[in-house]
TORDOVEX-188030 format. One record per atom (N, C-alpha, C): residue number from 1; residue in one letter; atom name; x negated, y, z negated. Coordinates in pm, whole numbers. Layout:
N
NUM:A:CA:X:Y:Z
...
END
This chain:
196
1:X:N:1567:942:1668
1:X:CA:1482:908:1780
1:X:C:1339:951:1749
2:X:N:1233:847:1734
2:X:CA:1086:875:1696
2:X:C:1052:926:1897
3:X:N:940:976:1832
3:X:CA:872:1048:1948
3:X:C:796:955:2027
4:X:N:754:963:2162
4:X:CA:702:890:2240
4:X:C:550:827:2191
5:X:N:491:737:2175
5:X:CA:357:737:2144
5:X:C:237:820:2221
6:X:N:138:848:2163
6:X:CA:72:978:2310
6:X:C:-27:880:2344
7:X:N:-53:846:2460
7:X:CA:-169:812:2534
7:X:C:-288:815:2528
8:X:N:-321:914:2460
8:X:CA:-487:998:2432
8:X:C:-495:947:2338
9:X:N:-467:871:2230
9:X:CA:-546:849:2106
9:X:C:-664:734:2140
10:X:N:-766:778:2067
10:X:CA:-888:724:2051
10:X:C:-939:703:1949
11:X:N:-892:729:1821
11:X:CA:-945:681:1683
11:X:C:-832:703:1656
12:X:N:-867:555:1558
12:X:CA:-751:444:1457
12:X:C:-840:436:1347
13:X:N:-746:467:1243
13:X:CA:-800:456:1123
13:X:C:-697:371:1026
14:X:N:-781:287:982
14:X:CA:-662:138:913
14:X:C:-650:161:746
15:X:N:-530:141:722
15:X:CA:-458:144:614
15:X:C:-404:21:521
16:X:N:-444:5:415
16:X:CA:-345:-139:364
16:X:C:-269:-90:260
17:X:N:-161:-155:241
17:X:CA:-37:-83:153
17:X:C:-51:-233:94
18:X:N:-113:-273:-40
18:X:CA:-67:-404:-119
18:X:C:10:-374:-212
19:X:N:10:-464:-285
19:X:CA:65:-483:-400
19:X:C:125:-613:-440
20:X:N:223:-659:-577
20:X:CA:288:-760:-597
20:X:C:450:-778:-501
21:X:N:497:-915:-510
21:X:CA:628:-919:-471
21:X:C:725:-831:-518
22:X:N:789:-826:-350
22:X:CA:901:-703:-436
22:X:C:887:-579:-463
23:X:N:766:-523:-432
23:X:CA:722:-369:-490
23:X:C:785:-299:-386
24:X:N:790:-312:-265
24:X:CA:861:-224:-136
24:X:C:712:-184:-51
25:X:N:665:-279:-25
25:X:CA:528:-269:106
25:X:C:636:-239:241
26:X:N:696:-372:248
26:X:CA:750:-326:397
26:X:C:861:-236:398
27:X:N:935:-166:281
27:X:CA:993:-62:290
27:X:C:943:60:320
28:X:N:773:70:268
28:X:CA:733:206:269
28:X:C:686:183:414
29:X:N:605:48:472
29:X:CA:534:124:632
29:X:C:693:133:711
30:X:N:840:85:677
30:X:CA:935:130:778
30:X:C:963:245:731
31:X:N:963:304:636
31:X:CA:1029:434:631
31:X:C:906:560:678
32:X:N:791:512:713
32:X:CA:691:598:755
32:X:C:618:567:898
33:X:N:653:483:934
33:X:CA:605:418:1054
33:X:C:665:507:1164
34:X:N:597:537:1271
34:X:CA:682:673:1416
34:X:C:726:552:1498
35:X:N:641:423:1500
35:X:CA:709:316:1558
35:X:C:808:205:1500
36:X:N:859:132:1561
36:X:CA:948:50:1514
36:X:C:871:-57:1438
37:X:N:877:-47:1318
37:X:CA:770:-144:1232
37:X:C:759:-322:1297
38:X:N:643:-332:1296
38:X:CA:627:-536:1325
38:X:C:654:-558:1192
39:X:N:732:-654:1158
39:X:CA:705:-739:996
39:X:C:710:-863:1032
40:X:N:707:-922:948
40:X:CA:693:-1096:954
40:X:C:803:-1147:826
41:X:N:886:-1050:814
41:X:CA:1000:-1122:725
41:X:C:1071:-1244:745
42:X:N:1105:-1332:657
42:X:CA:1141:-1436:648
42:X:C:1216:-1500:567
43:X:N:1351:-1550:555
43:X:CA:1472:-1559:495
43:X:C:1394:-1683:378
44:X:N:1393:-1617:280
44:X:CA:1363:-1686:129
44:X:C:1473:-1823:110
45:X:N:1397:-1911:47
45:X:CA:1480:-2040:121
45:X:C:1474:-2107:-71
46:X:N:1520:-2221:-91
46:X:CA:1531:-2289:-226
46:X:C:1411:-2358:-251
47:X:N:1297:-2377:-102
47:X:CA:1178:-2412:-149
47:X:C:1138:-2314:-275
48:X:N:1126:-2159:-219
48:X:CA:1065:-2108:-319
48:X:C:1103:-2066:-433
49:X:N:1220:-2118:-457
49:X:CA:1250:-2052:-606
49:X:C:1132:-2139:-725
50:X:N:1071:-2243:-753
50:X:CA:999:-2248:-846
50:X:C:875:-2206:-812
51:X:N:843:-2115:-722
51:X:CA:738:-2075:-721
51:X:C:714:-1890:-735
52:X:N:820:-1812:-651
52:X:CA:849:-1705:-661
52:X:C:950:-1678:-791
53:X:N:901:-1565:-862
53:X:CA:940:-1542:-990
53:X:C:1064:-1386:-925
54:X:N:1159:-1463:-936
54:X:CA:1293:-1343:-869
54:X:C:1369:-1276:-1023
55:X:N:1354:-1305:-1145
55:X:CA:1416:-1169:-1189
55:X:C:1389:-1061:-1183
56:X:N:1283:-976:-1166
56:X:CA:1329:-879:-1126
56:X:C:1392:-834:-970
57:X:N:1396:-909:-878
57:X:CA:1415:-869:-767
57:X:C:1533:-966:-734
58:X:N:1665:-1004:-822
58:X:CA:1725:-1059:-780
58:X:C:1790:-1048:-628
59:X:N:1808:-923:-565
59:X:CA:1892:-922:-474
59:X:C:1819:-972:-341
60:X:N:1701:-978:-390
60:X:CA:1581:-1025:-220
60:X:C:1611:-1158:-171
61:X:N:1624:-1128:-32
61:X:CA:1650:-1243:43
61:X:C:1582:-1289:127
62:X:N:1472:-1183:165
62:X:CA:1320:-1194:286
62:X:C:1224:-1170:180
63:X:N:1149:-1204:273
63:X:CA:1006:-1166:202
63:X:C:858:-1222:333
64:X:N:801:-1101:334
64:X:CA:688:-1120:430
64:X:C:589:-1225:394
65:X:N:557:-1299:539
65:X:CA:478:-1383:515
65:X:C:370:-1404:562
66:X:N:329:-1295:672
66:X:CA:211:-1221:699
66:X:C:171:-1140:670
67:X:N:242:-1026:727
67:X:CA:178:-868:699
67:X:C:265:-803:794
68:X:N:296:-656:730
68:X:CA:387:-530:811
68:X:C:294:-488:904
69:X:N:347:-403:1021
69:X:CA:268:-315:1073
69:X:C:299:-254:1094
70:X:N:267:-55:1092
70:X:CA:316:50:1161
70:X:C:190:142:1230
71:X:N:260:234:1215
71:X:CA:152:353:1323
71:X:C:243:491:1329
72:X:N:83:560:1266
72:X:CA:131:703:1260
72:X:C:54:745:1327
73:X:N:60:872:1452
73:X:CA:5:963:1501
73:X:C:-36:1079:1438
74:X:N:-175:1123:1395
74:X:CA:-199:1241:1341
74:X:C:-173:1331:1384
75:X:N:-283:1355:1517
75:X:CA:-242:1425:1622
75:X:C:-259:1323:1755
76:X:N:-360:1454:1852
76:X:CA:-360:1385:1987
76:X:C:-448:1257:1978
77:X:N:-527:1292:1954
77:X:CA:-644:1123:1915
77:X:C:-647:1055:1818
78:X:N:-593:1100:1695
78:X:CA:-600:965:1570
78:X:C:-463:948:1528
79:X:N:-477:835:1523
79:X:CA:-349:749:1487
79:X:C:-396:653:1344
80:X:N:-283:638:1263
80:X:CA:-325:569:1134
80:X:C:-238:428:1153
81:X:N:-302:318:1173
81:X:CA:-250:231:1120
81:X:C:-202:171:969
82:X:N:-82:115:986
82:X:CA:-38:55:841
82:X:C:-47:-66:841
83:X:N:-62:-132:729
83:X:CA:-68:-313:759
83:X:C:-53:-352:607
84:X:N:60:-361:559
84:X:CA:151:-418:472
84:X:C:127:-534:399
85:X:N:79:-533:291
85:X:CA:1:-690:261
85:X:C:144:-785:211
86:X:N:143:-914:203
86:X:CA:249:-1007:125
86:X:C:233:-985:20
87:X:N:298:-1017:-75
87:X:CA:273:-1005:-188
87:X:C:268:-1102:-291
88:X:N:376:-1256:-253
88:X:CA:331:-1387:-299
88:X:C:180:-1409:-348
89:X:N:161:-1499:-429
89:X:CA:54:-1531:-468
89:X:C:20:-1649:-358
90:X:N:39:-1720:-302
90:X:CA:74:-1813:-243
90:X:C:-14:-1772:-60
91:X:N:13:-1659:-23
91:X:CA:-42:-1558:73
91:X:C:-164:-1480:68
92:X:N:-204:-1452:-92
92:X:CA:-323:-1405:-75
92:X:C:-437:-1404:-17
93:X:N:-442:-1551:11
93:X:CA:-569:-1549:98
93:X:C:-585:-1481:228
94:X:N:-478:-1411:279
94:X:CA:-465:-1330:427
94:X:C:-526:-1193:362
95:X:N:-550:-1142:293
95:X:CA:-561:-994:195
95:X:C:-703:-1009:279
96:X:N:-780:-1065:207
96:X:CA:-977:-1065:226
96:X:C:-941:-1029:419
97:X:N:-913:-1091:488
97:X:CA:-884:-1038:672
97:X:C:-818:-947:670
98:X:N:-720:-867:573
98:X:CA:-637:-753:612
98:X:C:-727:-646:573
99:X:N:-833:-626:470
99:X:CA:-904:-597:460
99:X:C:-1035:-488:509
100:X:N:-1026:-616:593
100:X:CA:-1215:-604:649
100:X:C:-1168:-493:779
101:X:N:-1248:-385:797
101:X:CA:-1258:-251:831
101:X:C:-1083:-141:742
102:X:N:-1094:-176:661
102:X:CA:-1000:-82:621
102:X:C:-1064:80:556
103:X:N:-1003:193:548
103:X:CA:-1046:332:522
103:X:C:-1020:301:408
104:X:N:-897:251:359
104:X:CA:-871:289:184
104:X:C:-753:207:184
105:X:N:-686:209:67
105:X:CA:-555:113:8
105:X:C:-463:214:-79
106:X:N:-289:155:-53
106:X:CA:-240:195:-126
106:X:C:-226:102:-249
107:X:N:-181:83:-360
107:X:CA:-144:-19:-422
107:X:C:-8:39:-519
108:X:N:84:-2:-464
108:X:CA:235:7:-495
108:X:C:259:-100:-585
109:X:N:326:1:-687
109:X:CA:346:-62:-805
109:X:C:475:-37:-854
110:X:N:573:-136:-924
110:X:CA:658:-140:-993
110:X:C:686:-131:-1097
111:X:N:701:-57:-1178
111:X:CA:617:-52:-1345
111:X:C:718:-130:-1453
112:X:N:817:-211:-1358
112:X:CA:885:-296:-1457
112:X:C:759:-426:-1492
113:X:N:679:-450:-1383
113:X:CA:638:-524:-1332
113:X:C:474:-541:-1292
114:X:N:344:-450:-1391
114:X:CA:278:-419:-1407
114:X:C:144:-463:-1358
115:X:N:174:-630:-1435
115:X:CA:56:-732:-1443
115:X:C:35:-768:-1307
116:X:N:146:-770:-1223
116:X:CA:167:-774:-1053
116:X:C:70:-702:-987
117:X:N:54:-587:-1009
117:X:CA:-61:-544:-946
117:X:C:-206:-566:-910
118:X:N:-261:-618:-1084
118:X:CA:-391:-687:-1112
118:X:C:-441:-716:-1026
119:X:N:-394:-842:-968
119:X:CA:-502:-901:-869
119:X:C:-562:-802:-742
120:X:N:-411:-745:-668
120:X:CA:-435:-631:-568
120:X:C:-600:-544:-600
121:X:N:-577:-490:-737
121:X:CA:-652:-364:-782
121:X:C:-823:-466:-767
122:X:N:-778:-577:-841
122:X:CA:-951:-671:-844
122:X:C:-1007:-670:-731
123:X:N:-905:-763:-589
123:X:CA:-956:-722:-488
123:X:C:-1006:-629:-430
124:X:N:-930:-539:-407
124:X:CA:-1003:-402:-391
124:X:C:-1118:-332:-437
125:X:N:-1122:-345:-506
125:X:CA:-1255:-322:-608
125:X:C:-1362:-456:-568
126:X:N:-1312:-543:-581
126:X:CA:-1487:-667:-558
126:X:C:-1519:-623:-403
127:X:N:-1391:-544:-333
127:X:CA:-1456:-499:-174
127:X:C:-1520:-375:-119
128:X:N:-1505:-317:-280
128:X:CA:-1519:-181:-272
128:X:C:-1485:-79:-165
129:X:N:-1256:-113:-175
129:X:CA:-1200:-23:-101
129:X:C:-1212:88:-170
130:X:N:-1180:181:-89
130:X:CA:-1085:282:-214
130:X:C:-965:334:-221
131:X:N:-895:323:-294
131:X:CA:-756:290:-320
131:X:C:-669:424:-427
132:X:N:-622:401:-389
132:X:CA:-483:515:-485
132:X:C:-388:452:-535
133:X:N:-303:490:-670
133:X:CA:-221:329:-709
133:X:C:-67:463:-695
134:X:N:30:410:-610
134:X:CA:143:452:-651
134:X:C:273:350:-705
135:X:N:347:447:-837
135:X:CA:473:434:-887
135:X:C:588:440:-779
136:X:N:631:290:-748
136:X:CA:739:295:-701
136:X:C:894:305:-778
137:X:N:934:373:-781
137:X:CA:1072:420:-875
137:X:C:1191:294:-897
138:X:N:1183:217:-925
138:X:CA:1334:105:-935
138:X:C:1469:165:-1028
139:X:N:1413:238:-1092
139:X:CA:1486:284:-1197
139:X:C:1495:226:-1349
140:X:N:1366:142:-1350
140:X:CA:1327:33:-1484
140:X:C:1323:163:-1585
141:X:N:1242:78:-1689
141:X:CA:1189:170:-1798
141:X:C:1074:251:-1769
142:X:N:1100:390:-1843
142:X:CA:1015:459:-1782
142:X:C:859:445:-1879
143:X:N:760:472:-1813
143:X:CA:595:452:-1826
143:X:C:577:626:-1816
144:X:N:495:639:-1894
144:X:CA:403:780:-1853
144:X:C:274:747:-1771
145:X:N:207:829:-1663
145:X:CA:79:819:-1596
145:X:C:8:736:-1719
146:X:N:-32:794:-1818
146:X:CA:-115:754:-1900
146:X:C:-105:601:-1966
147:X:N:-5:561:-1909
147:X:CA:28:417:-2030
147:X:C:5:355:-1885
148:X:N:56:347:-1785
148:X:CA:66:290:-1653
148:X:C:-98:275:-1619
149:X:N:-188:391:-1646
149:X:CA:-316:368:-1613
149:X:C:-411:278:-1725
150:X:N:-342:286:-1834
150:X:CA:-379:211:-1926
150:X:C:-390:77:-1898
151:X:N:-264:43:-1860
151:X:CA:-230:-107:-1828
151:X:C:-295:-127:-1732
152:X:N:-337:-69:-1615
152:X:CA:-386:-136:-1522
152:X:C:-569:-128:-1532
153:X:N:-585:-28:-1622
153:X:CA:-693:-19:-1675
153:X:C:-789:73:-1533
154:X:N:-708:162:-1514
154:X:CA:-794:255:-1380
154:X:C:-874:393:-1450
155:X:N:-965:396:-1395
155:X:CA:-1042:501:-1393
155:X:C:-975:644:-1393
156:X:N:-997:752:-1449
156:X:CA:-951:888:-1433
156:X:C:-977:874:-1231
157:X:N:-1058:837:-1188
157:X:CA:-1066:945:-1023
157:X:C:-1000:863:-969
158:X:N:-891:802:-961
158:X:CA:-785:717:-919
158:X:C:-665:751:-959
159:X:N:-597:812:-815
159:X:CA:-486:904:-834
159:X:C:-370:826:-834
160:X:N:-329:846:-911
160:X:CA:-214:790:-930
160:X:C:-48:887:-922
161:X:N:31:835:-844
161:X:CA:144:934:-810
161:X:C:277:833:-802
162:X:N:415:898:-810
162:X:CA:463:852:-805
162:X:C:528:841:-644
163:X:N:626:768:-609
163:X:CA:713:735:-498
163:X:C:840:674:-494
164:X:N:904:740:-385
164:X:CA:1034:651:-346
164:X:C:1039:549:-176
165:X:N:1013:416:-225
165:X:CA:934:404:-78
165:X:C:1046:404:16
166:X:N:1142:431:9
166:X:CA:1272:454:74
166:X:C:1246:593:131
167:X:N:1196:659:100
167:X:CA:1173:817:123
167:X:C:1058:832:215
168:X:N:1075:842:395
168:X:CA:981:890:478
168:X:C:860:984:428
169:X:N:971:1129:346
169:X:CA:863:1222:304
169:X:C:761:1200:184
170:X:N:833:1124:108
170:X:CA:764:1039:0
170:X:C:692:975:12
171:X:N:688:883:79
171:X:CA:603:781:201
171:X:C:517:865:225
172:X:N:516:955:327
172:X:CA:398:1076:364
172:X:C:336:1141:255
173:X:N:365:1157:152
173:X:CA:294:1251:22
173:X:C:197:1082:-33
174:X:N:253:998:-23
174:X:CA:159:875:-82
174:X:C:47:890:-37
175:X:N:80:857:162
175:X:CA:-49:902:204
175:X:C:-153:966:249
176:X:N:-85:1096:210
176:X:CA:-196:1231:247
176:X:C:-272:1225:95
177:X:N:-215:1153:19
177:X:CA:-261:1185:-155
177:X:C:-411:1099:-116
178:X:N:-371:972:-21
178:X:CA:-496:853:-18
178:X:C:-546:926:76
179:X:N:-537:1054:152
179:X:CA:-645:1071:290
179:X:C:-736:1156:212
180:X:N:-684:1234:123
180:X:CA:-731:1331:-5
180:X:C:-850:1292:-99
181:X:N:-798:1156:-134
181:X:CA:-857:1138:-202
181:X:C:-993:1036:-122
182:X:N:-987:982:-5
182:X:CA:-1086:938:89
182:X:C:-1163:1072:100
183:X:N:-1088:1178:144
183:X:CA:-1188:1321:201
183:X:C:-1275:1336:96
184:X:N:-1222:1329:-25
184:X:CA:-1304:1367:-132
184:X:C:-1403:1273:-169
185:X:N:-1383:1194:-191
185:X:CA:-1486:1084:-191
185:X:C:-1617:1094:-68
186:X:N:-1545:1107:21
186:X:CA:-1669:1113:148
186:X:C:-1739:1252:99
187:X:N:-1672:1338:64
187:X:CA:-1742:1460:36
187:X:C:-1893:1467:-61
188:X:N:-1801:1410:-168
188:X:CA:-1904:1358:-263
188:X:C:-2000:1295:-309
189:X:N:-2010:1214:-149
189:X:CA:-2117:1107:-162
189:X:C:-2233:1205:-52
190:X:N:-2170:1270:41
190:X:CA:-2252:1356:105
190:X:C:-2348:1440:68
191:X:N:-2279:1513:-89
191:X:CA:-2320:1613:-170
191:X:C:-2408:1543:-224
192:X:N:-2390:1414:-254
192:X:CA:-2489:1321:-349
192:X:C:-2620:1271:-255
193:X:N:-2586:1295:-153
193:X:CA:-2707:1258:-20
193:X:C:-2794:1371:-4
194:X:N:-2723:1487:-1
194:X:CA:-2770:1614:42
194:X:C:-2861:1632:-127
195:X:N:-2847:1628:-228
195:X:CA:-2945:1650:-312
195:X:C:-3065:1567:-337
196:X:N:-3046:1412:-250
196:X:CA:-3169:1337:-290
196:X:C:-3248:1336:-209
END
């Protein structure tokens, strides 16, 4: 039983969880969400098999075709919204509106499944979110931080961590890692204000 929503909140602060098909977007905002997640899942049909690339994800049978939504309560006044991007190529164009006022991004990654991410990370960057990339665990072959950042070609100040998006508490360490790494960033640009 999740807890009642509180009344008093007055700042919302928005979240996007992208990535490629299949990575577990709408697994991670349900397993972290205090409310009963919105999704827009939708029973995968024989249209899309020449368009959606299913080996790795043979067993999927939905797949979002808008966007997830959840909501976390910090405390009494801020609440974090989640908003779950699709991950089809086919959907992208909803990303640029999921977007616009966002704090930062997760970008969930599959590391069977690498090149999937790309586009996520471009976007983000031509919008200049700021973003954190997490390892979602399938149980593929394993990647070290260093080869994983290689491939995606990220910067050292882009934290990269792993996850089980099945895992509430896991889920929560993703995104205190992205509130962390927002704090810090805001910090730093302050420090960079305060000397000029």
């Amino acid at each position: 039983m999740r807890p009642p929503l509180r009344s008093t909140a007055d700042n919302g602060l928005k979240i996007v969880i992208v990535g490629g098909f299949g990575v577990g977007k709408t697994t991670m905002v349900r397993a972290v969400s205090d409310i009963r997640p919105l999704n827009t899942e939708e029973t995968m049909t024989q249209a899309g098999e020449g368009i959606d690339d299913l080996t790795q994800v043979r067993g999927k049978t939905s797949t979002t075709v808008a966007f997830d939504f959840g909501r976390i309560s910090l405390n009494e006044q801020t609440v974090l919204y989640l908003f779950g991007a699709p991950g089809q190529e086919r959907f992208w164009f909803l990303w640029d509106r999921l977007f616009s006022g966002t704090l930062g991004a997760v970008v969930l990654v599959d590391t069977r499944r690498l090149a999937d991410s790309w586009y996520a990370i471009d976007r983000l960057e031509h919008h200049g979110t700021p973003f954190i990339v997490a390892r979602n665990d399938f149980g593929g072959p394993s990647h070290t931080a260093e080869q994983v950042r290689e491939a995606l070609d990220l910067s050292e100040d882009v934290p990269l961590v792993d996850c089980d998006a099945r895992s509430r508490e896991s889920s929560k360490t993703v995104l205190i890692t992205l509130v962390q790494h927002l704090h810090a960033l805001a910090s730093a640009s302050s420090a960079r204000g305060a000397i000029s």
